[in-house]
TIMARDO-811571 format. One line per field, with one value per atom (N, C-alpha, C): x, y, z; atom name; residue in three letters; residue number from 1. Coordinates in Angstrom, 1 decimal, padded with zeros to 4 digits. Layout:
N
east	(X,...)
north	(Y,...)
up	(Z,...)
at	(CA,...)
aa	(ALA,...)
i	(NUM,...)
This chain:
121
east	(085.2,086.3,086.4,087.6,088.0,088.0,086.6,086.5,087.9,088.8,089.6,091.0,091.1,091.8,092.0,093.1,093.3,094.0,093.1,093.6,093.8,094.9,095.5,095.6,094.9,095.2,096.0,097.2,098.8,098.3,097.9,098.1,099.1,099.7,100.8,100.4,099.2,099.2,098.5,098.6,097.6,096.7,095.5,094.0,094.3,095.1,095.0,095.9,097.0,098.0,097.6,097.2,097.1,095.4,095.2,093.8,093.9,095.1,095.1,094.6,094.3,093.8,092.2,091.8,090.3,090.2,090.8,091.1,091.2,091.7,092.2,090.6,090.5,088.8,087.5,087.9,086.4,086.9,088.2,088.1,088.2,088.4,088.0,086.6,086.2,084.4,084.0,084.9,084.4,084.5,085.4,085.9,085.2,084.6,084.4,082.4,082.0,080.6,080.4,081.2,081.2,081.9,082.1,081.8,083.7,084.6,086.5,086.4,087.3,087.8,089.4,089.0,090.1,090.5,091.7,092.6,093.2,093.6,093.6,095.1,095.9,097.4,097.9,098.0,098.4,099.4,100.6,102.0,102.4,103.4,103.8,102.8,103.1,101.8,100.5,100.2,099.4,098.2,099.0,098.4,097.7,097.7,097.3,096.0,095.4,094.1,093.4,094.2,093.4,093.0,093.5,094.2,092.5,092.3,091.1,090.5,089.3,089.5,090.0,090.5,090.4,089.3,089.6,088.9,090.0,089.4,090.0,089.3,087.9,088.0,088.3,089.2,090.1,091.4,091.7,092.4,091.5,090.5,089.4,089.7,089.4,089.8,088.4,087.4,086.5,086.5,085.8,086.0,085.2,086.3,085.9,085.7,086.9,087.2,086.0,085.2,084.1,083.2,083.4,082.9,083.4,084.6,084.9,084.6,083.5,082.7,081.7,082.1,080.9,081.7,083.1,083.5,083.0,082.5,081.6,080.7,079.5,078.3,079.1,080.5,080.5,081.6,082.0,082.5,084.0,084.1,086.2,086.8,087.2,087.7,088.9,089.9,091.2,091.8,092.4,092.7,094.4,094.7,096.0,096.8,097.5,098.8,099.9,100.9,102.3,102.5,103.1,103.4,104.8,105.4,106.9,106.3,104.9,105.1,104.3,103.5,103.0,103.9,105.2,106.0,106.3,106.8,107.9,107.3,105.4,105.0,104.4,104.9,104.6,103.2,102.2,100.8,100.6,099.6,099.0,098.0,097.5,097.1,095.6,095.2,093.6,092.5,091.8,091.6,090.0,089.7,088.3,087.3,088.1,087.4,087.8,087.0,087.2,087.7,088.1,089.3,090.5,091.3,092.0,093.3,094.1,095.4,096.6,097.3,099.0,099.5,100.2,101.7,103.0,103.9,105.3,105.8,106.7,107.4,107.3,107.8,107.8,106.6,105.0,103.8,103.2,103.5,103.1,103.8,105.1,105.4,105.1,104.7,103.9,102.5,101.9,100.4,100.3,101.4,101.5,101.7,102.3,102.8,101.6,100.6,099.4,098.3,098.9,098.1,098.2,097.6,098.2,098.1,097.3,096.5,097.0,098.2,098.3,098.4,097.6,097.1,097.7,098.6,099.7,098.9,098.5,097.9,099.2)
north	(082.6,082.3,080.8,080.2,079.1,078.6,077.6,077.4,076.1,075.8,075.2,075.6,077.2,077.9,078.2,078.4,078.8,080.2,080.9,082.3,082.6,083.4,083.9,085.5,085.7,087.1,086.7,087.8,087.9,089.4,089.7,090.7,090.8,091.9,092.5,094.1,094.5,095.7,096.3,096.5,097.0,097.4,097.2,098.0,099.5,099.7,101.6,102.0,101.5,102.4,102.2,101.1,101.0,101.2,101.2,101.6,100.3,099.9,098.7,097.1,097.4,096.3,096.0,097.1,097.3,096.6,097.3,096.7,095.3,094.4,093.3,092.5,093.1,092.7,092.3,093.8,094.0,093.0,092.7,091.9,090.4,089.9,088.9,088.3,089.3,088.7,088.9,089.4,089.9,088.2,087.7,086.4,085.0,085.9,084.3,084.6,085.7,086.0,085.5,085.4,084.4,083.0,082.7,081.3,080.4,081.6,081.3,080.9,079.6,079.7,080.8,081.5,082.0,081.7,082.1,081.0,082.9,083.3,084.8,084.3,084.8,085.0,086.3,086.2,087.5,086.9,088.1,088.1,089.7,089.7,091.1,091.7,093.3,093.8,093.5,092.5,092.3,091.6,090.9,089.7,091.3,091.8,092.8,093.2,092.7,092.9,091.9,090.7,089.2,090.0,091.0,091.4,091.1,090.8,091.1,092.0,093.2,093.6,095.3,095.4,096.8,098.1,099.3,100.5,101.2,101.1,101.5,103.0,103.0,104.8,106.1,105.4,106.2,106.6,106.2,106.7,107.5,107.3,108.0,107.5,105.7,104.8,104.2,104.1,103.3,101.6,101.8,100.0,098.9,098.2,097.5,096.2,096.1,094.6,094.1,094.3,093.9,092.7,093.6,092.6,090.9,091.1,089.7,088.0,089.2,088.2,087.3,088.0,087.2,086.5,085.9,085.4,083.7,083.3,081.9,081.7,082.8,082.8,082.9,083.5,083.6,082.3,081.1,080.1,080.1,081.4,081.2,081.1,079.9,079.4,078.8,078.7,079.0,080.3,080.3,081.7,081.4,081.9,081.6,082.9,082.4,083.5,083.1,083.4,083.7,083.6,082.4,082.2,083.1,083.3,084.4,085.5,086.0,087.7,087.4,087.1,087.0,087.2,086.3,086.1,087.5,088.4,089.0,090.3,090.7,091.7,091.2,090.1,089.9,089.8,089.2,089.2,087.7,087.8,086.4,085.8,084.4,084.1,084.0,085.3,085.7,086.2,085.8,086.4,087.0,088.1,088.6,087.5,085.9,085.8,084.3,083.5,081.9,081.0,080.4,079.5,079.4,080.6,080.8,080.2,079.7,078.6,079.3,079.2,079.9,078.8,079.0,077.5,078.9,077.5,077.7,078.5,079.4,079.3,078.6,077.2,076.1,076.0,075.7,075.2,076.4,077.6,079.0,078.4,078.5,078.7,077.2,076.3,075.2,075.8,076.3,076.5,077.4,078.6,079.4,078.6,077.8,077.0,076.0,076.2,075.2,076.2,077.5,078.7,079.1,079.5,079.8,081.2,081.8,083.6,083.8,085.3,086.0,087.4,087.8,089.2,089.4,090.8,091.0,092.3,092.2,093.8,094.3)
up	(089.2,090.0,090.2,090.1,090.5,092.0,092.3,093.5,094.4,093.1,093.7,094.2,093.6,094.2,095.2,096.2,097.4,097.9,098.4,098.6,100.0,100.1,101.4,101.5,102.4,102.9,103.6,104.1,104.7,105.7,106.6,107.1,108.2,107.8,108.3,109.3,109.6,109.6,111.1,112.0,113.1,112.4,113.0,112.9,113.3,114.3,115.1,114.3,112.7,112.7,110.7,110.1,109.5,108.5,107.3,106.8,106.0,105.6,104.9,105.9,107.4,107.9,107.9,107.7,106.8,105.6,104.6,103.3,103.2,103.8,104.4,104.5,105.9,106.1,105.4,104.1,103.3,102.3,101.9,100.9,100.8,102.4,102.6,102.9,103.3,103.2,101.6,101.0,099.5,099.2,098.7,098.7,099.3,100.7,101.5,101.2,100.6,099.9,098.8,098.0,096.4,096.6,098.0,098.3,097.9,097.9,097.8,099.0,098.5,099.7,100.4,101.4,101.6,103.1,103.6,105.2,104.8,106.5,107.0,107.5,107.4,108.1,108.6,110.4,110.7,111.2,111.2,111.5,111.8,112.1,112.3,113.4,112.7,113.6,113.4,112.4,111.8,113.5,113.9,115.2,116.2,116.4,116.8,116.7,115.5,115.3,116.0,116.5,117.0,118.8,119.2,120.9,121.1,122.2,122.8,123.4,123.9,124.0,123.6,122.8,121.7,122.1,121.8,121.5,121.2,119.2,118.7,118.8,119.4,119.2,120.0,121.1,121.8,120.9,119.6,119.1,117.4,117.5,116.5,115.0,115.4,114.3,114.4,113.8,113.9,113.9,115.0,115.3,114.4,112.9,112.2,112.9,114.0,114.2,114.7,115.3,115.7,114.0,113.1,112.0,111.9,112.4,112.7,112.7,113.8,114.6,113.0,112.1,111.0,109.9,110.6,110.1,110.1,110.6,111.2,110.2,109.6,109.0,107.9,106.9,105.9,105.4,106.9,106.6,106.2,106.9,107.7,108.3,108.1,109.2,109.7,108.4,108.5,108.8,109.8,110.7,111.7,111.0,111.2,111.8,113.4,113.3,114.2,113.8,113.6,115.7,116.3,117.7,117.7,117.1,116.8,117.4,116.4,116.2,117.6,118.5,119.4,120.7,120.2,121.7,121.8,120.3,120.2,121.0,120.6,120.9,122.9,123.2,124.2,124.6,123.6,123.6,124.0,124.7,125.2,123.9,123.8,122.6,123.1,123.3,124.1,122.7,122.2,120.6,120.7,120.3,120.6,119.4,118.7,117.7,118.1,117.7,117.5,116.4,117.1,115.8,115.2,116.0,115.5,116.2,115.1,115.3,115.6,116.3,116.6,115.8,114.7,114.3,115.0,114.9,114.8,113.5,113.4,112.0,111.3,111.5,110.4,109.9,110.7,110.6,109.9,110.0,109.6,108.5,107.6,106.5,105.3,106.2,105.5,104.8,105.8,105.6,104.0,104.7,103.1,102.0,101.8,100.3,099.9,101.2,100.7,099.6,099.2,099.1,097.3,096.4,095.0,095.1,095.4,095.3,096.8,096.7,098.0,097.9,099.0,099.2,099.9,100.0,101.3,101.9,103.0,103.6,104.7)
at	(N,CA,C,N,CA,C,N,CA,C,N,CA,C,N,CA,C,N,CA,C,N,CA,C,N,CA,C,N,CA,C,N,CA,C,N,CA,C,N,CA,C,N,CA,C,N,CA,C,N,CA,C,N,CA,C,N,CA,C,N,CA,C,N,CA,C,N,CA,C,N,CA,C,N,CA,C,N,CA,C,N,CA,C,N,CA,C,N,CA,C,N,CA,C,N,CA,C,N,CA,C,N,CA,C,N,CA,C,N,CA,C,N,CA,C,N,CA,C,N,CA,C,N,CA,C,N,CA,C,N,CA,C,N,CA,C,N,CA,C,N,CA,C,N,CA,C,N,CA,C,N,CA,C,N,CA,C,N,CA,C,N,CA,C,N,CA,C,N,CA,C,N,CA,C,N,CA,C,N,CA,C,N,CA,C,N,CA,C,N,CA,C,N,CA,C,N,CA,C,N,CA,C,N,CA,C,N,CA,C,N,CA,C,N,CA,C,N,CA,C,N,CA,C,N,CA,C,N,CA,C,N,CA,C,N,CA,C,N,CA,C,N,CA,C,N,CA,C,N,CA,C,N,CA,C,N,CA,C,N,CA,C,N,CA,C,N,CA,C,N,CA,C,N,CA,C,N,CA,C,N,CA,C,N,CA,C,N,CA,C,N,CA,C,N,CA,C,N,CA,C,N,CA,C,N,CA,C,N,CA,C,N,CA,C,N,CA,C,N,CA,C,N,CA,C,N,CA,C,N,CA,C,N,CA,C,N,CA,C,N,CA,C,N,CA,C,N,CA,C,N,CA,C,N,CA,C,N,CA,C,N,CA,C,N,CA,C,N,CA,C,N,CA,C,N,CA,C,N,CA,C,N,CA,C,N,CA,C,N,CA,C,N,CA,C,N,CA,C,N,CA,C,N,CA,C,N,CA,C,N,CA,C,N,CA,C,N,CA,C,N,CA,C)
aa	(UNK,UNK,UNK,UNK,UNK,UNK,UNK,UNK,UNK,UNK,UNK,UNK,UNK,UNK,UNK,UNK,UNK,UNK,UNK,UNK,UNK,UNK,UNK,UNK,UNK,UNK,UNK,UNK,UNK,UNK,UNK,UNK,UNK,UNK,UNK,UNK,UNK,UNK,UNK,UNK,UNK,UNK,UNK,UNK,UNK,UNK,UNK,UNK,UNK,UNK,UNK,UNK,UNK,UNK,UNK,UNK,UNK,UNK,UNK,UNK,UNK,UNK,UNK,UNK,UNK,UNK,UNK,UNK,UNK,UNK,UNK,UNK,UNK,UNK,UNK,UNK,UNK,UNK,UNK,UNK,UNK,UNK,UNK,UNK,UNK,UNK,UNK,UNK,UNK,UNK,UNK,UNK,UNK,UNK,UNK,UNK,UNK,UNK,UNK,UNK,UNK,UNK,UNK,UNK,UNK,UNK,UNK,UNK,UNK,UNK,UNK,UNK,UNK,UNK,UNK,UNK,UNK,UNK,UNK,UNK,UNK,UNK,UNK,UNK,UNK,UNK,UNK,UNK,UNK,UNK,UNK,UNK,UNK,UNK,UNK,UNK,UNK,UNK,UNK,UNK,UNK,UNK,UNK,UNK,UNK,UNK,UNK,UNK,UNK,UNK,UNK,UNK,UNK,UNK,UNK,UNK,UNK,UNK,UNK,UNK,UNK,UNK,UNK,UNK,UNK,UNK,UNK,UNK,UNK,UNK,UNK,UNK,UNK,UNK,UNK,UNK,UNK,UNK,UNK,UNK,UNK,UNK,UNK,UNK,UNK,UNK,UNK,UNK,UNK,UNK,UNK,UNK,UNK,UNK,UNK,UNK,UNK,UNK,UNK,UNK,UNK,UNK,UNK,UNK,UNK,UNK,UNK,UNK,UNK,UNK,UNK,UNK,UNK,UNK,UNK,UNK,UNK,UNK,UNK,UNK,UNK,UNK,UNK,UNK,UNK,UNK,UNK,UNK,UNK,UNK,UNK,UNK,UNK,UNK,UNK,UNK,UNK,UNK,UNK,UNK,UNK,UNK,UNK,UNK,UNK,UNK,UNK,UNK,UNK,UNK,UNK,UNK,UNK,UNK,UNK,UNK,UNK,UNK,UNK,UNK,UNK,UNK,UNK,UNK,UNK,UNK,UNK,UNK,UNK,UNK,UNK,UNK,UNK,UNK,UNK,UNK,UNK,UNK,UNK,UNK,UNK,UNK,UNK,UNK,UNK,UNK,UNK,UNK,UNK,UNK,UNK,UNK,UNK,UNK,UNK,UNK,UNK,UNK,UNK,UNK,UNK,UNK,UNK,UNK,UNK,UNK,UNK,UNK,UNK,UNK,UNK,UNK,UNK,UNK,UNK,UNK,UNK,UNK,UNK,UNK,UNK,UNK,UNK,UNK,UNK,UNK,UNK,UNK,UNK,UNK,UNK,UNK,UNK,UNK,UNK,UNK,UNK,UNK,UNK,UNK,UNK,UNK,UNK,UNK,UNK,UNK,UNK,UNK,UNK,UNK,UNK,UNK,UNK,UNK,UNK,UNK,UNK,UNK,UNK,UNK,UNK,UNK,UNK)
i	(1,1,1,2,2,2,3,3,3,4,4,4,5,5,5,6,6,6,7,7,7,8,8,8,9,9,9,10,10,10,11,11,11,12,12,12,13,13,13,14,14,14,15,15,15,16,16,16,17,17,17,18,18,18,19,19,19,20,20,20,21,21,21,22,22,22,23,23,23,24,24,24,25,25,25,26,26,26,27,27,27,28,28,28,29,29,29,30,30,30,31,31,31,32,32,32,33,33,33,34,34,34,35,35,35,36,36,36,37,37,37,38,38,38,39,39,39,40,40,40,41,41,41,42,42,42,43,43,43,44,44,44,45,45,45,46,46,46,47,47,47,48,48,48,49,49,49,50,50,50,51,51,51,52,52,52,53,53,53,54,54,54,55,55,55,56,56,56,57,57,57,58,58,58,59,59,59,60,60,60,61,61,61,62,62,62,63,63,63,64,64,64,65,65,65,66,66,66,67,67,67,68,68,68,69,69,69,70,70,70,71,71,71,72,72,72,73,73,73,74,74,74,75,75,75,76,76,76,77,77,77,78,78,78,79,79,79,80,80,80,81,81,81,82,82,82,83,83,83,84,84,84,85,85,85,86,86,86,87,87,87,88,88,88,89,89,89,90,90,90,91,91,91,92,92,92,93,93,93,94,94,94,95,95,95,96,96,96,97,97,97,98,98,98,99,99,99,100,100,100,101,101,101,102,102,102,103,103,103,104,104,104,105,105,105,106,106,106,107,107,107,108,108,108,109,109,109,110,110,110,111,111,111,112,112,112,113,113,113,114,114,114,115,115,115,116,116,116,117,117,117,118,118,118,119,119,119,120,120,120,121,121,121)
C-alpha cells in the first residue's frame, strides 16, 4: 500500500441501527494496523456513534464503540464531524473519545478533497 495515500472513511450510519458502523470500525483499524494513513468522517447519523455515554445493549447491539478508545495507540487522529449533523440531531459536541474536530460545512467539505481513497459506511 501506498503510504502517501490518503484514505477516508465517511460514516454515515448509527451504531444501534446500522452493522455497517462496525464494518467502518474494523476496517479502519485494518488500515491504521498497516501503518495508512486514514482521517474518520461522521455526518449524518453517522455523529451518533461520537454521543457519550451509549448502551448499545439495551437495544441487544453489542457494544463495539468502546474499541474506540484504541484509536490513540493505532495513531488516529484525524477525526472529523459534521457541526450541521450535530445541530440538526440536536446533540451537544460531548464525545465518549478524544480529538475529535467539529468543522463547518465548508471546513468539512475542504478536508474531504484533501482525501484520494473513500470508504462510504
Amino acid at each position: 500500500m501506498n503510504n502517501n495515500t490518503k484514505h477516508i472513511a465517511i460514516l454515515n450510519a448509527s451504531a444501534a441501527t446500522a452493522p455497517s458502523a462496525k464494518d467502518a470500525l474494523d476496517t479502519t483499524l485494518i488500515y491504521a494496523s498497516f501503518e495508512q494513513p486514514i482521517s474518520l468522517f461522521y455526518q449524518g447519523e453517522g455523529v451518533r456513534q461520537l454521543v457519550n455515554n451509549q448502551d448499545l445493549t439495551t437495544i441487544h447491539v453489542k457494544d463495539f464503540l468502546k474499541t474506540m478508545s484504541a484509536f490513540s495507540f493505532y495513531d488516529i487522529e484525524n477525526i472529523y464531524v459534521c457541526e450541521n449533523s450535530l445541530k440538526s440531531r440536536l446533540l451537544a459536541a460531548n464525545f465518549h473519545i478524544e480529538n475529535v474536530q467539529v468543522l463547518t460545512p465548508h471546513e468539512f467539505a475542504n478536508k474531504l478533497h484533501e482525501h484520494q481513497v473513500i470508504l462510504r459506511f
